[in-house]
Structures are given as C-alpha cells and as structure tokens.
C-alpha positions as CSV (number, residue, x, y, z in Angstrom):
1,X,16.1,20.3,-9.1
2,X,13.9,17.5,-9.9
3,X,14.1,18.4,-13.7
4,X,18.1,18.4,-13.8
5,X,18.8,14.8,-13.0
6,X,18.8,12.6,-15.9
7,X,17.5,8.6,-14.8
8,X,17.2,5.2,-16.2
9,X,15.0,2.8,-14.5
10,X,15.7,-0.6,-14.5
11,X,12.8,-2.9,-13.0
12,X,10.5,-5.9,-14.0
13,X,7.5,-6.7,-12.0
14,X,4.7,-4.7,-10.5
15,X,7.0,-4.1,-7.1
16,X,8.8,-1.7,-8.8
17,X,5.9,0.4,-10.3
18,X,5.1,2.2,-7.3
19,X,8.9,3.2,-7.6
20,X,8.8,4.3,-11.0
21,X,5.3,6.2,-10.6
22,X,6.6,8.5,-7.7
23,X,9.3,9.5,-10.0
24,X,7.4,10.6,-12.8
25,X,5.0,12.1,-10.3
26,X,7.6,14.0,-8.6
27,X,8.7,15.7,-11.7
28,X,12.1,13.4,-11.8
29,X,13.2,13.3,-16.2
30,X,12.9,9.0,-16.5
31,X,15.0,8.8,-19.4
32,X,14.3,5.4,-20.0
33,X,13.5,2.0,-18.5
34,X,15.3,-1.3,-18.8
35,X,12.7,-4.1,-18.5
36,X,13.3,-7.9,-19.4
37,X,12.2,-8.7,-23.1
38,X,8.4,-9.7,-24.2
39,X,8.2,-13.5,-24.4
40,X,5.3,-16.3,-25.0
41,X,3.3,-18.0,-22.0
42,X,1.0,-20.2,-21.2
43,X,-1.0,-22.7,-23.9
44,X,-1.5,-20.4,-26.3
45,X,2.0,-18.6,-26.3
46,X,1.0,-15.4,-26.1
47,X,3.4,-13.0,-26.1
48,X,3.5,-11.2,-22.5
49,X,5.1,-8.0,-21.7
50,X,6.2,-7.1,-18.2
51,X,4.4,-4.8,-15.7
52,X,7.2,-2.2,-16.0
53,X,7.3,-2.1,-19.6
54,X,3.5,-1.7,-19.6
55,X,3.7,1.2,-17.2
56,X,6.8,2.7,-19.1
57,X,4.8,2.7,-22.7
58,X,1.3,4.1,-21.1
59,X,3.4,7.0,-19.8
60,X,5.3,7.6,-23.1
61,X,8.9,6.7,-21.4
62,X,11.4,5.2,-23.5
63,X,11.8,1.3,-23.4
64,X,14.9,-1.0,-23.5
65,X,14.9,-4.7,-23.5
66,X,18.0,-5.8,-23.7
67,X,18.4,-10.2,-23.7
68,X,22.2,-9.7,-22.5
69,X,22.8,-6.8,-20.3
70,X,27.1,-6.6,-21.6
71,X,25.5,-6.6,-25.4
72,X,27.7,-4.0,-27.3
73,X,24.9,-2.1,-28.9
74,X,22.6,-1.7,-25.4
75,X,25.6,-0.3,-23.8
76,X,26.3,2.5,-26.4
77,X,22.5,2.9,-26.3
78,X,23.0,3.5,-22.3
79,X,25.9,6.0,-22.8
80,X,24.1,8.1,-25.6
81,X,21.1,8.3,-22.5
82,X,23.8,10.5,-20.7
83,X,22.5,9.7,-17.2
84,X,22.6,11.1,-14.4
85,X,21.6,8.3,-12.0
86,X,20.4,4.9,-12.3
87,X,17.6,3.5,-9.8
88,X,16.9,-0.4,-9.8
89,X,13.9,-2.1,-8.7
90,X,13.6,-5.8,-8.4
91,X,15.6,-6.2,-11.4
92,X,18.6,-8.9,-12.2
93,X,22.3,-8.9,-11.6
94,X,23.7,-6.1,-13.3
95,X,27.2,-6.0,-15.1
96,X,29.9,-2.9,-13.4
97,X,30.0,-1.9,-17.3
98,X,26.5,-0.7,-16.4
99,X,26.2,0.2,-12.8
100,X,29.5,2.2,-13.0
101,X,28.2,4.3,-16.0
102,X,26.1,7.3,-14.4
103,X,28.1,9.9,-12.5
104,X,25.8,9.6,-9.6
105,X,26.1,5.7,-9.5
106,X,23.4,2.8,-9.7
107,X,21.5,2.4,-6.8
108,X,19.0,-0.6,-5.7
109,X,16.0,-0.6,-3.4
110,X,16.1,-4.3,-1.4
111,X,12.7,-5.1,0.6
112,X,15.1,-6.3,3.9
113,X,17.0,-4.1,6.7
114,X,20.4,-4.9,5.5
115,X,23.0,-6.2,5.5
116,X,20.0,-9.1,6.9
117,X,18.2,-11.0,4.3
118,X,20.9,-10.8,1.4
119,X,19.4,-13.0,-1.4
120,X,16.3,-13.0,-3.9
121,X,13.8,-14.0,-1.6
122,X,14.0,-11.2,1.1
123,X,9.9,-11.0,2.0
124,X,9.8,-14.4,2.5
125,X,11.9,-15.4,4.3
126,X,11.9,-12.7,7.3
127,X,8.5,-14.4,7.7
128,X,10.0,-17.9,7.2
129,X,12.0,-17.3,10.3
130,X,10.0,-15.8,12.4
131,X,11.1,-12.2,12.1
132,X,8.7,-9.3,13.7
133,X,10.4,-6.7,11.9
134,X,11.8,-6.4,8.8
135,X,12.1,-3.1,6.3
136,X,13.3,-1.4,3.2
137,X,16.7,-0.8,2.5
138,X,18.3,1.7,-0.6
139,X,22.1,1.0,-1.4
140,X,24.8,2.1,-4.3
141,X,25.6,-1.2,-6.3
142,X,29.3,-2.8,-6.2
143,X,31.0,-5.9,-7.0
144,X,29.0,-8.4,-4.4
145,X,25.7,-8.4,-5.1
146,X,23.3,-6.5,-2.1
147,X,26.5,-5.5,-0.5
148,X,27.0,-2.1,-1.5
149,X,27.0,1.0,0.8
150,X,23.7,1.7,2.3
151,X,22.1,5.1,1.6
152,X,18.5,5.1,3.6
153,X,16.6,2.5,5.3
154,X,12.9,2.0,6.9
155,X,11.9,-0.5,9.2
156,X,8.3,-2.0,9.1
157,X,6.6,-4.3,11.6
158,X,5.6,-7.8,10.7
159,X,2.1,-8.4,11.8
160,X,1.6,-11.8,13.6
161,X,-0.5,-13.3,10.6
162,X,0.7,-11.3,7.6
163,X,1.9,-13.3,4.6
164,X,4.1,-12.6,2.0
165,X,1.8,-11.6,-0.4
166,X,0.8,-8.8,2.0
167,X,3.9,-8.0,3.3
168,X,4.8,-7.3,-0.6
169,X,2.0,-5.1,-0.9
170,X,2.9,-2.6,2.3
171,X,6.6,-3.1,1.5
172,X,6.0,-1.9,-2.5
173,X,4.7,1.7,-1.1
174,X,6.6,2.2,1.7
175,X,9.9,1.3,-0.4
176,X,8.6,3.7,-3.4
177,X,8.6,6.7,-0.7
178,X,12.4,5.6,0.1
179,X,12.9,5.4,-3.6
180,X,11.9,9.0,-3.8
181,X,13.9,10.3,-0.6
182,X,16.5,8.6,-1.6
183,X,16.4,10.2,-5.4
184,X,15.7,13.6,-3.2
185,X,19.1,13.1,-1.5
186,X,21.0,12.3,-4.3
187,X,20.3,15.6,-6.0
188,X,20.9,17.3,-2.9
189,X,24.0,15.9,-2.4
190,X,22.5,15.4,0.9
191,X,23.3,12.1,2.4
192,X,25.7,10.0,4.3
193,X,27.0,6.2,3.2
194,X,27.1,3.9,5.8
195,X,29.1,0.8,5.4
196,X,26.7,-2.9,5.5
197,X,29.6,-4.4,8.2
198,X,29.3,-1.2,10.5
199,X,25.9,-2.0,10.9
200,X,24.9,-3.9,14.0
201,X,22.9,-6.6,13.9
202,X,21.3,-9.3,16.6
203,X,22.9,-13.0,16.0
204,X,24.3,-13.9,12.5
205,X,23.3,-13.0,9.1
206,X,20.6,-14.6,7.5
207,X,20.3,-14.7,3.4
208,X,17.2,-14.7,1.2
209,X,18.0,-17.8,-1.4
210,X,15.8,-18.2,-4.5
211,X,12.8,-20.6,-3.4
212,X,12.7,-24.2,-5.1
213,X,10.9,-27.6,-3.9
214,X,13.0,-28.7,-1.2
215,X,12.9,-25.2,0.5
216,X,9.0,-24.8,0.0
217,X,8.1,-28.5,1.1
218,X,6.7,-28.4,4.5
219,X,9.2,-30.2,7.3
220,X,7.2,-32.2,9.4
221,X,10.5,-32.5,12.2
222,X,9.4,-28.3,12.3
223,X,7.1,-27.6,15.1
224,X,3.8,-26.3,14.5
225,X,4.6,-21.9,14.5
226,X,7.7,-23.1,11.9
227,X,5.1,-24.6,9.8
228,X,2.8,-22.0,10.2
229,X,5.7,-19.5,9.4
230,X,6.5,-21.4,6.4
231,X,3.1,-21.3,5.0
232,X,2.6,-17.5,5.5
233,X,5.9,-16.7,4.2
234,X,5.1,-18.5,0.8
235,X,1.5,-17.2,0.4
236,X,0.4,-16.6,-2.5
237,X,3.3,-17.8,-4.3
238,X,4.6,-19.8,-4.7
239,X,3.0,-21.6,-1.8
240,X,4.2,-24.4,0.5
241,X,3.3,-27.7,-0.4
242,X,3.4,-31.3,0.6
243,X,2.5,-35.1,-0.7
244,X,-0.4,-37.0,0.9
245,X,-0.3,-40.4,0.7
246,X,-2.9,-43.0,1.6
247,X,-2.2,-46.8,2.6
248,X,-3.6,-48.0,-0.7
249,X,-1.1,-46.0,-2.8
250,X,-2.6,-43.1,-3.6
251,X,-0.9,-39.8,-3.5
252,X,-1.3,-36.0,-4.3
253,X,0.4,-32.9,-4.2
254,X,-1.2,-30.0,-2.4
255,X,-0.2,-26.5,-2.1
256,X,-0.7,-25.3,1.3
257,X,-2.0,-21.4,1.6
258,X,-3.4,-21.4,5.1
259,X,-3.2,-23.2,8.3
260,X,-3.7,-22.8,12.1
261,X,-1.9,-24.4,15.0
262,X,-2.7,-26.0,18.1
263,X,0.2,-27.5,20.4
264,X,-1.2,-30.4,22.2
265,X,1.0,-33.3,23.8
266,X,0.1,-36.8,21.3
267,X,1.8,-40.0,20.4
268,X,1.0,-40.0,16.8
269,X,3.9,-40.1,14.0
270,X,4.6,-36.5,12.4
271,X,2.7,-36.2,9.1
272,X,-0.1,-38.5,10.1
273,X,-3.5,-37.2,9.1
274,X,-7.1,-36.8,10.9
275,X,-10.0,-35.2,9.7
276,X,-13.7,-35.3,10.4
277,X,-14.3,-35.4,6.2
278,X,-16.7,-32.2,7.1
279,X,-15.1,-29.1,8.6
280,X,-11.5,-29.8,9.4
281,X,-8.4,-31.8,8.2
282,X,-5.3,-31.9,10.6
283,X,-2.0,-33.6,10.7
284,X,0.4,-33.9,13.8
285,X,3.9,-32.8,14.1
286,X,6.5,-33.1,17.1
287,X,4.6,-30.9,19.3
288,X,1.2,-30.5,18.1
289,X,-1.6,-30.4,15.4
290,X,-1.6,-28.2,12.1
291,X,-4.7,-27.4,10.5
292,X,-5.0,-26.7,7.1
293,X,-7.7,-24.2,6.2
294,X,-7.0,-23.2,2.5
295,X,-5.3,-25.5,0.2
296,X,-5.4,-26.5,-3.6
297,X,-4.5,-29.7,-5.2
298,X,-3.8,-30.5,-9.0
299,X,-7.0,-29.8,-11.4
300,X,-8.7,-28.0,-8.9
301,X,-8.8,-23.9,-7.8
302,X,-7.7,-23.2,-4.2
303,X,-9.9,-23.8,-1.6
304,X,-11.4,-23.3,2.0
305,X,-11.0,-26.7,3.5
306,X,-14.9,-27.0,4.1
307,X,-15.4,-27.1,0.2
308,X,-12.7,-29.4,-0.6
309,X,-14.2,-32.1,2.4
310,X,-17.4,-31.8,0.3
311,X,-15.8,-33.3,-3.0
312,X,-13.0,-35.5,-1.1
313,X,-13.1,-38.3,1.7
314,X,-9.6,-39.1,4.0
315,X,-11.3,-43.1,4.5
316,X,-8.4,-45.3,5.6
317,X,-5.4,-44.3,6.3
318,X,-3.2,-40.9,5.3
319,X,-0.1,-39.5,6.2
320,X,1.8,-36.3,5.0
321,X,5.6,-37.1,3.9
C-alpha cells in the first residue's frame, strides 16, 4: 500500500526531517520535496541550502525551490508530479492552487493540541504561558491558516524545566510517528475528521504569533515563574533579552538563556540589580528575585554567570529596564 501513494513533501528546517525520513523508511514513493531556495549568509555570503533540501539530495529525491509558490511554471511542474497526497512540515503559507491539487488533499503537522496555539510560534509559547501539556496535531489545509479539519493528534507533557529547544527536540519525533500514522490512514482510508470548534477546550484560545523584540524582552511587572517561563520558552532561540543600564550611562543588551527564582517579600524597584560580582547576579521583580545563570552579551559567547562575574564588575548602581 505504501508503494501506491504518490507524495510531495513540502518542509524547510530540520523539524521536518524526522517527518520526511519515516517516510522514505516506511517504503512511502516521496515524489518530490518543496524546500525554500538556496540563498547567501553570514560575512562571507555563502550560499546555504536548507536542512530539507540537504536531506532530499542525499537520498536522491527530487528537489523544488520555488521563490513564489502561485509561479505558473512550479504549478504545472506540481501537476505533471501527479500526486497522490501532499504532507507539510514547518513550511510557509501555501496557496489553495496548491493544497487543493492532490486527490487526497494537503495535510500539515502543527507542534500544538489544536485548535490551541494557532500561530508560528506554537513551542514556545505553550511554555510562555505556563502550559503542562501541550502535543502534536495533523490537519487537512483550508482557507484559514491552522484551521482545517483535524485528522490525529498526540499529547505530550511539558516537563517543569524543559525549554523550547528541548521541547522541539521530543516534539520533532513524536510528531514524525503521527506523520506516519497519519500517512498510514490516509491510504487506508481509515480515519475520521473532526472539526477544530467541536473540540473542547479549557478557557479561551490562545495563538502562537511570530516572536519579535517587544514579545522576547523580559517584563519586569511579570512575577518571577512568568519570567522564568519566558526564558525557558525562548531558549535557545531566539532567547529573551533585556537592557542593563548603570547610573553612569552605560548600557548593554543581554540575551537571557537561564534563570532561577526565588519569591521573597522586598521593597526594591522591579529591574533593580544585586550581585556579589563572584557567583551570582539577581534583579527583583514584584514578588521576588530572578537569578540569571546563563546569559550572553554582545562580543561575547554565552555564558554561566560565574565566568562572566570573572571578566565583568556591577560597581555602582544597575537596574534592568
């Protein structure tokens, strides 16, 4: 049965290489991928292709790279693929003159139980708020973007300290086994659609926007576990950060990768900072102290807070803002 269905996978960044690998190793025909096109990084502009594309030319699998996804000659290219189904991972918004095309439909793997976490940032948010469960959804694409009929789901806990980084790690595996269940049913003809508002959910629906600086810049009216959510939910990348600023006028950015928490009653100003200039470097928020273990500041590699007391002093006075 494997053999008989035809696919296109569309995908771009190493979350969707488990996906694509259990395909292949499951005997599923990957007609072809449809990855973003190469293009120049970094000081020296070299030319950098994406993790999919790298995975797709290894294996020997076909390769499209279209710059606009409507472009007349990619969508005849599409149609002469004659597929069966298409499977998207982590991919971008997709024109209905493409999802529509397969007889089987387009379907998306979203790392978030929906209809919760609509948006681009799913991972990190559900740690940004709090959440102690989270999961992997599969769903047939329509007109509103992550609202389409859901096909499968699977929930995973959130461990009390688990950032987003490894929260993307368990999350890419356990959503490439869905991927493949979900491919499974579909050539079966063995599922059952369930509609995202018949779903029942706990309070209102939260979305997943992209991340910028004004949602990655630590609050300091947030108590301490928001700001300690905050920081897991952004680490590795791309980190929460804040601007120290000293009574003299110097300032710096630093990105913050890890902190602990301790809720104490003080009468300090949120954002002011206290540090021994040895083993620790705090600053006070509305209902306690944050301590920042692991940060990095510009022109210098990321860093347990021990090593960066050796090579900088807090003399005077500093305050977070």
């Amino acid at each position: 049965m494997a053999a008989s269905l035809n696919i296109i996978f569309y995908g771009t960044p190493e979350f969707a290489i488990p996906s694509l690998d259990i395909l292949v190793k499951n005997g599923f025909h990957i007609a072809a991928v449809v990855t973003v096109p190469d293009k120049p990084a970094g000081r020296g502009q070299k030319i950098i292709t994406s993790p999919v594309k790298d995975y797709a030319v290894e294996n020997g699998i076909k390769v499209l790279q279209p710059v606009n996804l409507k472009d007349e000659h990619f969508i005849r290219e599409l149609r002469s693929i004659h597929a069966d189904l298409q499977v998207v991972v982590a991919f971008r918004m997709m024109p209905e003159v493409v999802w529509n095309m397969p007889k089987h439909g387009t379907f998306n793997l979203h790392a978030s139980l929906l209809p919760q976490y609509r948006g681009a940032a799913p991972i990190n948010w559900a740690i940004i708020n709090g959440e102690k469960e989270t999961g992997v959804t599969t769903f047939f694409l329509q007109h509103e973007i992550d609202t389409g009929r859901i096909i499968l789901h699977e929930k995973v806990a959130i461990e009390e300290t688990e950032t987003a980084g490894e929260l993307h790690d368990r999350l890419m595996k356990t959503g490439a086994a869905l991927v493949l269940k979900t491919v499974k049913a579909i050539s079966k003809k063995n599922y059952k659609l369930t509609e995202q508002e018949n779903v029942a959910v706990e309070g209102e629906l939260k979305p997943a926007p992209k991340l910028n600086k004004t949602n990655t810049k630590i609050d300091l009216h947030k108590s301490t576990t928001e700001v300690a959510n905050l920081v897991r939910g952004l680490c590795p990348y791309p980190a929460a950060f804040t601007e120290i600023y000293n009574d003299n006028g110097f300032s710096l950015v630093a990105k913050i990768f890890k902190v602990h928490t301790e809720i104490a009653r003080h009468e300090n100003k949120p954002g002011i900072i206290e540090s021994d200039n040895k083993s620790y470097l705090k600053f006070f928020v509305k209902d306690g102290c944050v301590f920042i273990d692991e940060l990095q500041v510009a022109g210098r590699n990321r860093m347990n807070i021990k090593d960066f007391l050796n090579g900088f002093k807090f003399t005077g006075n500093w305050i977070i803002q």
